[in-house]
C-alpha positions in Angstrom: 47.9 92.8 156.2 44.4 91.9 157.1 45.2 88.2 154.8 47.5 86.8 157.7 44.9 87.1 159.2 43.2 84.3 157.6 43.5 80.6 158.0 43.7 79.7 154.1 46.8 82.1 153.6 48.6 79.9 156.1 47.4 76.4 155.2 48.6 77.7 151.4 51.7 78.5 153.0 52.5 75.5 154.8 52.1 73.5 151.4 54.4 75.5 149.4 57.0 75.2 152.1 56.5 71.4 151.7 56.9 71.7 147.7 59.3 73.8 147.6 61.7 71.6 150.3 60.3 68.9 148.4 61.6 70.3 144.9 64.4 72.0 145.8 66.0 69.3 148.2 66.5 71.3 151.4 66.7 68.6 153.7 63.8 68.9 155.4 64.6 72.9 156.6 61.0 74.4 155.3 59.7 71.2 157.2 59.5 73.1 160.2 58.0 76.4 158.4 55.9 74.4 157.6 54.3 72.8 160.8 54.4 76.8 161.8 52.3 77.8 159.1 50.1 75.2 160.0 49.8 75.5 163.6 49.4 79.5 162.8 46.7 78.1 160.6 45.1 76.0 162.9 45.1 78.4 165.7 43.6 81.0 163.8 40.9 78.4 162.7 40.0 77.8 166.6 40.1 80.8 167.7 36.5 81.2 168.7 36.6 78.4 170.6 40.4 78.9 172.1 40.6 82.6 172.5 44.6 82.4 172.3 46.2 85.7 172.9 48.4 85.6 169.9 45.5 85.9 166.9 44.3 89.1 167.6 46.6 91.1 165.4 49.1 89.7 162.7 52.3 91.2 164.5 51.8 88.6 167.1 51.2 85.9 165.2 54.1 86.4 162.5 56.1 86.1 165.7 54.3 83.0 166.9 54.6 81.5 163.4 58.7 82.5 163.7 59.3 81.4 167.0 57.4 78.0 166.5 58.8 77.3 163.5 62.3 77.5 165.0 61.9 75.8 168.5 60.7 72.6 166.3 63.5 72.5 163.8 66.0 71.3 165.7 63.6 68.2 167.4 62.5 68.0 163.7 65.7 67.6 162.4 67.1 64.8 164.7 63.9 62.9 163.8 65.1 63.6 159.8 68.8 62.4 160.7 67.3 59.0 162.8 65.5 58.3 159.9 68.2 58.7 157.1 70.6 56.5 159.2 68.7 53.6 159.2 67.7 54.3 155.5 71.8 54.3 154.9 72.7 51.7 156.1 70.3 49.1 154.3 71.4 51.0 151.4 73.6 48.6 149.1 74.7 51.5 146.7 76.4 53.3 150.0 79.7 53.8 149.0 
């Protein structure tokens, strides 16, 4: 378990959540996973400087990465659904 414990492993992450909701179509779910993955990533990367409580052992920061993850989906996904409405409607092939 000493890899979560490394900044790469979760920058990797965050971009095959981003290709895989890319590929697969997921409407923007692994979105949020990934902005996790790369604040986990990013926290890990300043942690000399930050000294955050969570990055001193990976079962805190698996929780970190959970619990961020899913307090910014739902924010993230009334973003997605503003954006998509005003992409509907100048759509001319809206049926």
């Amino acid at each position: 378990m000493d890899l979560l414990m490394r900044y790469e492993i979760w920058l990797i992450a965050a971009i095959i959540f981003v290709a895989v909701d890319v590929l697969i179509g997921l409407d923007f779910i692994l979105l949020a996973f990934a902005v996790g993955a790369i604040t986990a990533g990013a926290s890990l990367f300043w942690d000399d400087s930050l000294n955050l409580p969570y990055t001193t052992d990976w079962e805190s920061l698996i929780t970190f990465f959970g619990i961020f993850s899913l307090c910014i989906l739902p924010p993230l996904r009334i973003l997605v659904k503003r954006l998509q409405t005003k992409d509907d409607i100048a759509d001319i092939n809206k049926y």
